[in-house]
TORDRENMAR-46389 format. One record per atom (N, C-alpha, C): residue number from 0; atom name; x, y, z. Coordinates in nm, 2 decimals. Layout:
<nodes>
i/at/x/y/z
NUM/CA/X/Y/Z
...
</nodes>
This chain:
<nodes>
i/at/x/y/z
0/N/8.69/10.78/11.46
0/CA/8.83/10.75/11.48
0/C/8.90/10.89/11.50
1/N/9.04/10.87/11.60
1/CA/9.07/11.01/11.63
1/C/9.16/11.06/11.50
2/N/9.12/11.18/11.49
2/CA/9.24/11.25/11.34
2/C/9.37/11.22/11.43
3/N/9.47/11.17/11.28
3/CA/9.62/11.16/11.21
3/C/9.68/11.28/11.25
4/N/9.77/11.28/11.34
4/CA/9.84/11.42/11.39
4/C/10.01/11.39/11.31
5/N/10.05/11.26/11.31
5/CA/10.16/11.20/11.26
5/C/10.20/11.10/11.23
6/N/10.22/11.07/11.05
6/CA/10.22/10.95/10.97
6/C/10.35/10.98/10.92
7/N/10.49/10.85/10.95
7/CA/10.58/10.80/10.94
7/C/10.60/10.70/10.82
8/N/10.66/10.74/10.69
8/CA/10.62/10.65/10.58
8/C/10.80/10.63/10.51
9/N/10.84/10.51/10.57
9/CA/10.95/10.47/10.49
9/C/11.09/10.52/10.56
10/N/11.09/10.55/10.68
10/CA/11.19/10.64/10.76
10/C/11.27/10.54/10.76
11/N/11.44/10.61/10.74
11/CA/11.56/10.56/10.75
11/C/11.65/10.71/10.82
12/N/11.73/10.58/10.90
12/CA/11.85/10.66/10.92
12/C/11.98/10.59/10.95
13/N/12.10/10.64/10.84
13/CA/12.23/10.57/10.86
13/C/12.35/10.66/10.91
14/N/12.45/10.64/10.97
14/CA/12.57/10.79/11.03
14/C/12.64/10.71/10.92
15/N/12.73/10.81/10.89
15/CA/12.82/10.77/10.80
15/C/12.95/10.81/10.84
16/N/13.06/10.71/10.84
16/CA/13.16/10.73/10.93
16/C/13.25/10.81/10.76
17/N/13.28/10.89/10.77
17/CA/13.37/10.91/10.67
17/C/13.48/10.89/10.63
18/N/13.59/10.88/10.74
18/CA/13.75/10.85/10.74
18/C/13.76/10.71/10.69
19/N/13.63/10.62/10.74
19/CA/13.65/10.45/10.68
19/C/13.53/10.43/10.58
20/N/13.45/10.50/10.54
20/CA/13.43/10.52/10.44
20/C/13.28/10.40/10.44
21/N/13.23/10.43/10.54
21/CA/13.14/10.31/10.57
21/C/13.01/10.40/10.64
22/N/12.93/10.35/10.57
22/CA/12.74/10.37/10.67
22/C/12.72/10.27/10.79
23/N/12.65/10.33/10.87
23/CA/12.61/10.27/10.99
23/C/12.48/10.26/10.97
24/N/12.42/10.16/10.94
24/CA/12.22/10.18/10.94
24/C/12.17/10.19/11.08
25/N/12.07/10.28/11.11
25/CA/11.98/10.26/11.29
25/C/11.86/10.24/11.20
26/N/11.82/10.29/11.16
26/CA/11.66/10.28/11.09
26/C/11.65/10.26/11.00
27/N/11.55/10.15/10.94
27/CA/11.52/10.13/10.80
27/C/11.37/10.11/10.80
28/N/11.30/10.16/10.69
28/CA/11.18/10.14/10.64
28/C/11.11/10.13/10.75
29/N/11.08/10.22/10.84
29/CA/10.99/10.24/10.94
29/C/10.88/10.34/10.92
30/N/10.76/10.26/10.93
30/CA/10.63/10.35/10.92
30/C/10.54/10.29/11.01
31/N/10.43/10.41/11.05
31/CA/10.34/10.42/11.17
31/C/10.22/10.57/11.17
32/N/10.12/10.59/11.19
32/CA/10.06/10.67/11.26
32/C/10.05/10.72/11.38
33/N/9.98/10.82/11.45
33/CA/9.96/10.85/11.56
33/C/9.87/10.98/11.59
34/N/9.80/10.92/11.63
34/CA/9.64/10.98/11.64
34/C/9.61/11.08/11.77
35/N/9.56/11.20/11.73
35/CA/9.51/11.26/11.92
35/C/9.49/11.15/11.96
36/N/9.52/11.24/12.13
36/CA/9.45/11.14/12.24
36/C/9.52/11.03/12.21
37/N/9.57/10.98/12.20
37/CA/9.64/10.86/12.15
37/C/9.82/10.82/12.21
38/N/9.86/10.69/12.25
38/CA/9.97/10.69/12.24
38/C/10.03/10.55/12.20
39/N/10.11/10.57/12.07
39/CA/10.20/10.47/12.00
39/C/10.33/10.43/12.06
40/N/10.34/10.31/12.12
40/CA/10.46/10.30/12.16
40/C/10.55/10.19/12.07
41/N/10.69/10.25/12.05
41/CA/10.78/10.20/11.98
41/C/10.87/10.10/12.06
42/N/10.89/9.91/11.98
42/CA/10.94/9.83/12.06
42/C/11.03/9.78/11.98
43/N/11.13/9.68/12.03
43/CA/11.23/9.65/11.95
43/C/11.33/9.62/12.00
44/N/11.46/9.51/11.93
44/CA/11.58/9.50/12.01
44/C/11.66/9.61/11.99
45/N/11.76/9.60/12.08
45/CA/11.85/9.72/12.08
45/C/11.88/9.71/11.94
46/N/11.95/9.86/11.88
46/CA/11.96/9.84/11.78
46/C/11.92/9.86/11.62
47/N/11.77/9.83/11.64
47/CA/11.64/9.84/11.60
47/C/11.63/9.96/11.56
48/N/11.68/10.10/11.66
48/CA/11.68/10.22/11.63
48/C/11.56/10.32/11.68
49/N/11.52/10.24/11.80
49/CA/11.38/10.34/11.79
49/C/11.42/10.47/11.87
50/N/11.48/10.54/11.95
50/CA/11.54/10.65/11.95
50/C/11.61/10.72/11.81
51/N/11.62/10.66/11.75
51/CA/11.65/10.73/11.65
51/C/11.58/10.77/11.53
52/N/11.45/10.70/11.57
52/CA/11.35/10.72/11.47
52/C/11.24/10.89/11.58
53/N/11.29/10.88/11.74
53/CA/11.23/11.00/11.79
53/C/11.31/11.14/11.74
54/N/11.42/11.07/11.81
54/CA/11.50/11.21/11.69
54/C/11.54/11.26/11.56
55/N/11.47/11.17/11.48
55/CA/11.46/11.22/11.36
55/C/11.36/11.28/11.29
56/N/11.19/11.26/11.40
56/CA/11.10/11.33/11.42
56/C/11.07/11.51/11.45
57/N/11.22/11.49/11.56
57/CA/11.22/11.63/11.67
57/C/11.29/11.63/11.56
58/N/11.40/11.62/11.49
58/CA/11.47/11.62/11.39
58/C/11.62/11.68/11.43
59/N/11.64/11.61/11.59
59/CA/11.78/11.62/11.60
59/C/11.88/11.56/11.50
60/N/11.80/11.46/11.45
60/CA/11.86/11.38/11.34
60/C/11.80/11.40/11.22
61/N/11.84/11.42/11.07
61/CA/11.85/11.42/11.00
61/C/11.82/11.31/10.90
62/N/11.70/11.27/10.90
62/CA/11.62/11.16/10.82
62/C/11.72/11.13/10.71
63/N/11.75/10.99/10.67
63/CA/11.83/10.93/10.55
63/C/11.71/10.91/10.47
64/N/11.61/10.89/10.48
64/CA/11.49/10.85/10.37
64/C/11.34/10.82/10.44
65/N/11.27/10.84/10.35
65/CA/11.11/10.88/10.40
65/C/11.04/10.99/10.44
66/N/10.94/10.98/10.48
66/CA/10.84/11.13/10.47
66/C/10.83/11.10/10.64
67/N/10.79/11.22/10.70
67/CA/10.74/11.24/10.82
67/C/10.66/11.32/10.84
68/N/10.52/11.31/10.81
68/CA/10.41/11.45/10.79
68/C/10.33/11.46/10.91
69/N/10.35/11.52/10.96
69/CA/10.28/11.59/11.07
69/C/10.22/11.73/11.05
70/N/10.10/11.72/11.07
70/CA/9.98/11.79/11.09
70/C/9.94/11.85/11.19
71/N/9.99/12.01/11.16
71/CA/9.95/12.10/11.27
71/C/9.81/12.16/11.32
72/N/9.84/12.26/11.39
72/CA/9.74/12.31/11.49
72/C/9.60/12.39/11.39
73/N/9.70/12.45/11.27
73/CA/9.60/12.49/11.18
73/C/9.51/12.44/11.06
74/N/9.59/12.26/11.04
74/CA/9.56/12.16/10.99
74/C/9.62/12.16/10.85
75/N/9.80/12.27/10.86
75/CA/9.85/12.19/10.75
75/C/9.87/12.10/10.78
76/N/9.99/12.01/10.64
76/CA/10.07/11.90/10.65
76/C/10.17/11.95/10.64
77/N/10.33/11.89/10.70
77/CA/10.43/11.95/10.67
77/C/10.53/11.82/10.69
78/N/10.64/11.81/10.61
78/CA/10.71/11.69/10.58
78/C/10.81/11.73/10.71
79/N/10.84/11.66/10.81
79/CA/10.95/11.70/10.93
79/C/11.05/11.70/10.85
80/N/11.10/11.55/10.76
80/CA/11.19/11.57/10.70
80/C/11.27/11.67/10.62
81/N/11.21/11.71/10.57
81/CA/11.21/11.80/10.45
81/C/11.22/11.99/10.50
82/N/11.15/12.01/10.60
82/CA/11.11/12.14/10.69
82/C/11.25/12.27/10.71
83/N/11.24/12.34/10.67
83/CA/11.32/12.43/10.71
83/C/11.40/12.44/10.85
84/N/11.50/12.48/10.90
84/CA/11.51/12.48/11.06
84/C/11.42/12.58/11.13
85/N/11.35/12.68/11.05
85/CA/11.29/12.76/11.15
85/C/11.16/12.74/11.11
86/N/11.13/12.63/11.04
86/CA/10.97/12.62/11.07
86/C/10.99/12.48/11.21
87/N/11.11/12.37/11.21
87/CA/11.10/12.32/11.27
87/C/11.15/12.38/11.44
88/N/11.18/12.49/11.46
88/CA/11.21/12.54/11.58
88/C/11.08/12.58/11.58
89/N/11.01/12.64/11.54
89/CA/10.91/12.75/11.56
89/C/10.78/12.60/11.62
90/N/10.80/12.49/11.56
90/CA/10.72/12.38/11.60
90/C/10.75/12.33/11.71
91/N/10.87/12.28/11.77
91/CA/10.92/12.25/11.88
91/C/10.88/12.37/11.98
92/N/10.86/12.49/11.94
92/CA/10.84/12.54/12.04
92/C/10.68/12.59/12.13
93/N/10.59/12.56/11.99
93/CA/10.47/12.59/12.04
93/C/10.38/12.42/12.04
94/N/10.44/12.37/11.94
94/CA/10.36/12.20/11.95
94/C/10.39/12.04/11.96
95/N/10.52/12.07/11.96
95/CA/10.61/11.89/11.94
95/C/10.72/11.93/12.08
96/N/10.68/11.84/12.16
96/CA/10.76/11.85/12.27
96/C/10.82/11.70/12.25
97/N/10.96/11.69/12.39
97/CA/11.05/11.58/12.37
97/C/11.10/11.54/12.50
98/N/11.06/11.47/12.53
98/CA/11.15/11.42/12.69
98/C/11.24/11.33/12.63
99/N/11.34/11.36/12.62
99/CA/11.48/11.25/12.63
99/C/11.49/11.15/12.75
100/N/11.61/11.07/12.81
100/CA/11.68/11.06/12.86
100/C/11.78/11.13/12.99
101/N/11.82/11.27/12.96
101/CA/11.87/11.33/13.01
101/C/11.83/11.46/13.00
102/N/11.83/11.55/13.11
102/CA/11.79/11.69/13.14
102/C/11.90/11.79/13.09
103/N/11.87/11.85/12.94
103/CA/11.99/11.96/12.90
103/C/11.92/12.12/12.98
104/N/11.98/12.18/13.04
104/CA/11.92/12.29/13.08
104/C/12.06/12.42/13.09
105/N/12.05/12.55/13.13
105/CA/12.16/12.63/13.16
105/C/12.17/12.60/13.28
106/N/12.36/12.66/13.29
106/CA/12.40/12.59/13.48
106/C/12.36/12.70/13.55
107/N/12.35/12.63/13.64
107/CA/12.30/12.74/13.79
107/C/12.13/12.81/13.75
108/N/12.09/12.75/13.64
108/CA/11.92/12.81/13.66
108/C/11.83/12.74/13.78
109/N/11.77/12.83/13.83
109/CA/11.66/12.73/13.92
109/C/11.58/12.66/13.85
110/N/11.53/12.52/13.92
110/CA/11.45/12.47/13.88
110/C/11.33/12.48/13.86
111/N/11.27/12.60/13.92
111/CA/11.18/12.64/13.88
111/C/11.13/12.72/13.74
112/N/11.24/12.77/13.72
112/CA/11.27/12.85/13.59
112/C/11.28/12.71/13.46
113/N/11.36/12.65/13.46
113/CA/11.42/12.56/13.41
113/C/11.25/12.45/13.37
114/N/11.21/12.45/13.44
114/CA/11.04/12.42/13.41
114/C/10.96/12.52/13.36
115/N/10.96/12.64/13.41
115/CA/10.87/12.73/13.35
115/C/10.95/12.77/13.19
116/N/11.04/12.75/13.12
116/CA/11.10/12.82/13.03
116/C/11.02/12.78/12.91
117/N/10.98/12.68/12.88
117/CA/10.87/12.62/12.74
117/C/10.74/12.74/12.78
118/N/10.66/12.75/12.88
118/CA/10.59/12.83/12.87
118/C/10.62/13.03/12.86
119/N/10.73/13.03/12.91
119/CA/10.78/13.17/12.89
119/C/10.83/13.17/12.72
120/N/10.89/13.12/12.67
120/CA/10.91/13.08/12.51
120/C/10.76/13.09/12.45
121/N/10.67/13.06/12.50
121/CA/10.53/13.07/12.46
121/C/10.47/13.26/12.45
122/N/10.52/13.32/12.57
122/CA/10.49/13.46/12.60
122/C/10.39/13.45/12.69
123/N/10.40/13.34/12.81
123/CA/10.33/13.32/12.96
123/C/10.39/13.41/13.02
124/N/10.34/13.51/13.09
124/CA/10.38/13.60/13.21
124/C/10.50/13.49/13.28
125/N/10.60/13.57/13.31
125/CA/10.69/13.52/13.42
125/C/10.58/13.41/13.57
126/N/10.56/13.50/13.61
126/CA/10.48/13.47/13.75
126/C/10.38/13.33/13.68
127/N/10.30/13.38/13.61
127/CA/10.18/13.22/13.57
127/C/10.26/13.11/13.51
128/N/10.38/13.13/13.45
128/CA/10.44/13.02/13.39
128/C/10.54/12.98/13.53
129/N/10.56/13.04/13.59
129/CA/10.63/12.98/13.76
129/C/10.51/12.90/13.82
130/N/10.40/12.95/13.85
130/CA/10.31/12.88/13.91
130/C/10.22/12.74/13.85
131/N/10.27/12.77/13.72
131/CA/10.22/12.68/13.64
131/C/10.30/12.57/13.68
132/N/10.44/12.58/13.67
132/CA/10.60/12.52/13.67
132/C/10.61/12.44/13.77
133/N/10.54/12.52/13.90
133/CA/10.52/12.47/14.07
133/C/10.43/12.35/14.05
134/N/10.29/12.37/13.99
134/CA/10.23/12.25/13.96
134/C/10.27/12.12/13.94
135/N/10.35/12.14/13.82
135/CA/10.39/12.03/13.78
135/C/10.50/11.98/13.83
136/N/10.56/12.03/13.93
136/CA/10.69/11.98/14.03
136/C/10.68/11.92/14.09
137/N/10.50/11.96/14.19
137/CA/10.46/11.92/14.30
137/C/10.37/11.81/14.24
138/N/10.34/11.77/14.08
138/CA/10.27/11.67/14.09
138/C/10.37/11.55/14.07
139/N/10.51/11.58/14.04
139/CA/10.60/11.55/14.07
139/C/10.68/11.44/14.15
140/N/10.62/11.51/14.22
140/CA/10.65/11.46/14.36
140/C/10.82/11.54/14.40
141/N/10.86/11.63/14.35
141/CA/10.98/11.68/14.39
141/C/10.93/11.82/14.49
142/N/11.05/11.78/14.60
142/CA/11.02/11.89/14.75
142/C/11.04/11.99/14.71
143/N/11.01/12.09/14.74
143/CA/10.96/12.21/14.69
143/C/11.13/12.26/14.76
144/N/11.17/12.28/14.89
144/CA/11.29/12.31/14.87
144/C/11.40/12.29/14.79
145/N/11.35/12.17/14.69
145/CA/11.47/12.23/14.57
145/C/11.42/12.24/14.46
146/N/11.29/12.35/14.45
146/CA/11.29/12.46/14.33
146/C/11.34/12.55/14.32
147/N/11.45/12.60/14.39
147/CA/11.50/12.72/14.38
147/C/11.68/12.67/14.39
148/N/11.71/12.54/14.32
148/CA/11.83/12.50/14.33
148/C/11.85/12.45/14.16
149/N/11.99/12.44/14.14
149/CA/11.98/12.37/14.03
149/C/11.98/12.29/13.98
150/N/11.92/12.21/13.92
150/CA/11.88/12.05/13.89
150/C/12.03/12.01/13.86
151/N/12.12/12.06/13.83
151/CA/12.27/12.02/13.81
151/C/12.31/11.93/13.95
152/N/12.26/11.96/14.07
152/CA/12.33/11.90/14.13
152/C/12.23/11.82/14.27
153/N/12.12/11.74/14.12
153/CA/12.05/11.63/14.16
153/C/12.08/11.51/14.17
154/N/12.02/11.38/14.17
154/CA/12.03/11.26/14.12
154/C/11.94/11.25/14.00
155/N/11.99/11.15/13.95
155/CA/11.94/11.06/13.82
155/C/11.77/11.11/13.82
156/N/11.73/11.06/13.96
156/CA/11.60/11.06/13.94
156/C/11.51/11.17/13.95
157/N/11.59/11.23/14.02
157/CA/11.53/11.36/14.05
157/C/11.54/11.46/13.92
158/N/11.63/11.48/13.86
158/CA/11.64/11.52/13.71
158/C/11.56/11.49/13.65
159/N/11.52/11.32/13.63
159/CA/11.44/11.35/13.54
159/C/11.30/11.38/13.56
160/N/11.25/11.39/13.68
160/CA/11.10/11.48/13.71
160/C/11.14/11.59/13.70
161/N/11.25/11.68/13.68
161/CA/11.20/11.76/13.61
161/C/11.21/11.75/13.46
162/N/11.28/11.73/13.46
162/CA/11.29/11.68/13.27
162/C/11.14/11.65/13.24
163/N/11.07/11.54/13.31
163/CA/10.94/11.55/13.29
163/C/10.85/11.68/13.26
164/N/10.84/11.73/13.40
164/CA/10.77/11.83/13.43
164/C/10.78/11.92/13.31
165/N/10.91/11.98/13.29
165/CA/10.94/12.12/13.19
165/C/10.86/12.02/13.01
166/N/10.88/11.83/13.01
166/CA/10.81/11.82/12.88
166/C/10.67/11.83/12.84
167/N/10.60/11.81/13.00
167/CA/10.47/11.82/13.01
167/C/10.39/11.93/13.01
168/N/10.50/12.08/13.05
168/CA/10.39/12.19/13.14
168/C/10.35/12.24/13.02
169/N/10.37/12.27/12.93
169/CA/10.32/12.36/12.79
169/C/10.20/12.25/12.73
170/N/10.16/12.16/12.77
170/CA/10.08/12.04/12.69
170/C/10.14/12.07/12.54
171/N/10.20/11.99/12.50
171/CA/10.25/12.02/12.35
171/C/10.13/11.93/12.26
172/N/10.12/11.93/12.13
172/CA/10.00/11.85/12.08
172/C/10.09/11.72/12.05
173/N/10.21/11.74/12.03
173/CA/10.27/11.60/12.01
173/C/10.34/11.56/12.09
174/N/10.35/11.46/12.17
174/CA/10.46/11.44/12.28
174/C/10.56/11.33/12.23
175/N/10.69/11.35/12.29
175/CA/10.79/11.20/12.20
175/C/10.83/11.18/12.36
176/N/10.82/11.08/12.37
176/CA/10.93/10.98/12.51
176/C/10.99/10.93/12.51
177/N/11.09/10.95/12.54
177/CA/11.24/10.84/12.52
177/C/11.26/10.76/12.68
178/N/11.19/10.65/12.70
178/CA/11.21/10.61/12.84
178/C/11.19/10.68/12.94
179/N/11.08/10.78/12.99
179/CA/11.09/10.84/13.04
179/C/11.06/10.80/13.22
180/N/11.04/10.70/13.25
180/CA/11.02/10.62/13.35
180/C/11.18/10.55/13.41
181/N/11.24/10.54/13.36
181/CA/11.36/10.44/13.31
181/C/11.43/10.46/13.43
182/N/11.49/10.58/13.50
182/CA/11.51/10.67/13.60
182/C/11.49/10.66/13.76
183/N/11.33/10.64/13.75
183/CA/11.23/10.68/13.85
183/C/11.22/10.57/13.96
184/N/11.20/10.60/14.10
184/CA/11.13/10.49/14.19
184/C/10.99/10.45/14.12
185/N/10.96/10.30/14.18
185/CA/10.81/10.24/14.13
185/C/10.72/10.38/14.18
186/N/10.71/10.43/14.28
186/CA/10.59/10.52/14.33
186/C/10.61/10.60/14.21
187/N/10.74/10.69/14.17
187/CA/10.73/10.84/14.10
187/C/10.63/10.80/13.98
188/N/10.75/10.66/13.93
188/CA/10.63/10.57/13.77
188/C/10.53/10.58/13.80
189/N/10.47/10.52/13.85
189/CA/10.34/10.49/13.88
189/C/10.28/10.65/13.86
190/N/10.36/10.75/13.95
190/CA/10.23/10.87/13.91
190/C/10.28/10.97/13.80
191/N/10.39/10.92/13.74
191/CA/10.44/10.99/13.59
191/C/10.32/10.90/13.49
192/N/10.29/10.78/13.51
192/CA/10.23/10.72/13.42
192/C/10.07/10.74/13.42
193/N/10.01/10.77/13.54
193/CA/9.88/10.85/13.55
193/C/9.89/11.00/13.49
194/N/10.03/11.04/13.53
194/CA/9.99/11.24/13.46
194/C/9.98/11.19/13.29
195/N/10.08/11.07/13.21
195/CA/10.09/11.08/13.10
195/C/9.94/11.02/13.04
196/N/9.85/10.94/13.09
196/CA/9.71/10.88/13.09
196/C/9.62/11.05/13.11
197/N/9.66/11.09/13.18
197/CA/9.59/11.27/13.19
197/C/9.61/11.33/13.05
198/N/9.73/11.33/13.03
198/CA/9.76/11.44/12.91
198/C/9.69/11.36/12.78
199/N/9.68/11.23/12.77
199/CA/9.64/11.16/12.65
199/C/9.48/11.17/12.66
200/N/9.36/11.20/12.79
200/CA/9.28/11.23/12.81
200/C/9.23/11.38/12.75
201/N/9.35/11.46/12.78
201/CA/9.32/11.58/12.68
201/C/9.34/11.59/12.60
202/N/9.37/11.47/12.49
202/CA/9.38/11.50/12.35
202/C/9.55/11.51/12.31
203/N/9.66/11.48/12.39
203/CA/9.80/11.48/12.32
203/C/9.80/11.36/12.23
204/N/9.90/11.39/12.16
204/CA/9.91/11.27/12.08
204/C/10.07/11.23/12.12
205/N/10.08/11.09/12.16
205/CA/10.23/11.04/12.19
205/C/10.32/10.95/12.13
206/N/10.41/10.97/12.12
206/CA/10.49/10.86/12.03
206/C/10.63/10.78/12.14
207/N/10.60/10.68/12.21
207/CA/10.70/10.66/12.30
207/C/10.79/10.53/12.32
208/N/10.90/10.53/12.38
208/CA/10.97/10.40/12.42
208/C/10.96/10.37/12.57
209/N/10.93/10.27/12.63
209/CA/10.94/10.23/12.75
209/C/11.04/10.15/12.77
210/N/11.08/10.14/12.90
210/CA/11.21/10.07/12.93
210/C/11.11/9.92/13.00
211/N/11.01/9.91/13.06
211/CA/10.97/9.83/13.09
211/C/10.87/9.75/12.98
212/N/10.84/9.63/12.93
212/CA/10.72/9.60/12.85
212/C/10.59/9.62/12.97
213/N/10.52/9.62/13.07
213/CA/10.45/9.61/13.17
213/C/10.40/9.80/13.11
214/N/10.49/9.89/13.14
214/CA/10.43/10.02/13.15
214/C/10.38/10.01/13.01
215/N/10.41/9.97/12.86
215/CA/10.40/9.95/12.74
215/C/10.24/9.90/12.73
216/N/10.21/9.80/12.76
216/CA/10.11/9.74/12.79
216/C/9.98/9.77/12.87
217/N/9.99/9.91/12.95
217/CA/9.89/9.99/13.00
217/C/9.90/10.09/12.92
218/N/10.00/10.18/12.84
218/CA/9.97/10.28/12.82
218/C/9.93/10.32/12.69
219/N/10.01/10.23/12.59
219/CA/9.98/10.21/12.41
219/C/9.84/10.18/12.42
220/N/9.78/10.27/12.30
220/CA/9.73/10.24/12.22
220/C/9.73/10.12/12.08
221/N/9.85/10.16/12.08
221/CA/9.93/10.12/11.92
221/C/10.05/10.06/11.98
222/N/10.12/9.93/11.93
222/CA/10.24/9.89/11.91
222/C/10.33/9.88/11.78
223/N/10.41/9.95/11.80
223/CA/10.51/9.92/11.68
223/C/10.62/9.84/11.69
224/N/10.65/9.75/11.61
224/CA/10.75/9.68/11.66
224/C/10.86/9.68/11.55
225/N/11.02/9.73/11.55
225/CA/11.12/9.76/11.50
225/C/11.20/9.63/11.48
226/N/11.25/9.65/11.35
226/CA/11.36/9.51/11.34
226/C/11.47/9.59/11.31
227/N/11.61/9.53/11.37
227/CA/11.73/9.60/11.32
227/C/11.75/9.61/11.18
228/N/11.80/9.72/11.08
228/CA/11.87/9.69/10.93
228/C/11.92/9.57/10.95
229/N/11.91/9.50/10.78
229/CA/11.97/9.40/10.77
229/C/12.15/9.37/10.84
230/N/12.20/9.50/10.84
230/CA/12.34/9.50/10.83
230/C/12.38/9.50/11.02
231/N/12.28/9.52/11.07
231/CA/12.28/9.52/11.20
231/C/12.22/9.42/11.27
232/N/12.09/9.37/11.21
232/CA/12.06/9.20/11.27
232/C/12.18/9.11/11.20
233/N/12.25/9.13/11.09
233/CA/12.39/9.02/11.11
233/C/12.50/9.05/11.21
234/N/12.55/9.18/11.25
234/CA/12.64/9.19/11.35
234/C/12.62/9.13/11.49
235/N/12.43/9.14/11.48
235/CA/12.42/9.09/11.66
235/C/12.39/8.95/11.68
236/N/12.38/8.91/11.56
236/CA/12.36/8.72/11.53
236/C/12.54/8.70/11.55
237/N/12.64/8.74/11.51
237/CA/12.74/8.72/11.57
237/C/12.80/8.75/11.70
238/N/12.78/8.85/11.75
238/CA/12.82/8.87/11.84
238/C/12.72/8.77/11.92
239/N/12.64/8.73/11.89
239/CA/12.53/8.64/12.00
239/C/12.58/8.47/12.01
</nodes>
């Protein structure tokens, strides 16, 4: 069996509106593993919170309860929840990568830079982290005349190959996917979903949401399936 790279035990997350004096639940009591080589994909109604169970991993969000222990390169354990901000930067930057939704990058950088930057953060020579960057543009499928432009003033789709590209080129040991297909023409899918079958061939380990059940169904390993907090399967039984 492949080693536990990240076990999910009891995870919550509520926002808390302050002025009305009221919690908002997204996550409750969510637990899971996730194994090298391996990819867990997270399912559920809207609602359910599984985005918010990815960023509370990356730990854009701020866990309300449970442990999140993930197991590094050197074979500590380390509680995500719990983790300092600079052990969890210093992680995000050499082994837990994150494809969102949306491409945050600086304005006016090329895209080629804007892809190579995870491996220059690493201390890749300028030039091999470009050419590295080129690879993964061109597996891509984006025209090489606009690497040298700013993804600012792409489309939807095009953004997110690179968004892809810059989450894939560093191979991180943990990958998170927030719909990363969701975007794309059928052709680009189709060959984002063969590079993501590549990278699980070398050993990443993934934790992902698909927008499609069809792509879910070829690429999991593992299904997890999400129920809304109680307080949120009664609001959508009303509104329903």
């Amino acid at each position: 069996m492949k080693p536990v790279i990240l076990q999910v035990e009891g995870y919550a997350k509520h926002f808390e509106l302050h002025e009305q004096h009221k919690l908002i639940p997204s996550s409750h009591n969510v637990g899971f593993t996730v194994r090298a080589g391996e990819l867990t994909a997270l399912v559920g109604p809207t609602g359910a919170g599984k985005s918010s169970v990815l960023k509370g991993i990356y730990r854009s969000y701020l866990p309300s309860a449970g442990r999140i222990l993930y197991r590094d390169a050197l074979g500590h354990e380390l509680d995500l929840a719990r983790a300092g901000e600079h052990q969890i930067l210093e992680l995000r930057r050499r082994e837990i990568g994150f494809v969102t939704q949306f491409l945050h990058c600086l304005p006016r950088q090329a895209t080629l830079d804007v892809v190579a930057q995870p491996l220059l953060a690493l201390g890749v020579a300028r030039e091999e982290a470009r050419r590295r960057a080129a690879e993964w543009l061109a597996a891509m499928n984006l025209p090489e005349r606009l690497w040298s432009v700013s993804p600012a003033t792409f489309s939807g789709g095009e953004r997110q190959r690179v968004n892809l590209a810059r989450g894939f080129v560093a191979r991180p040991r943990l990958l998170l996917l927030d719909e990363p297909t969701a975007s794309l023409d059928p052709a680009t899918a189709e060959r984002v979903i063969g590079l993501i079958e590549g990278l699980k061939a070398e050993g990443t380990a993934m934790l992902a949401i698909f927008h499609h059940p069809e792509t879910t169904r070829r690429l999991a390993d593992q299904v997890v399936e999400l129920a809304p907090p109680p307080a949120v399967e009664a609001m959508l039984k009303e509104i329903a």
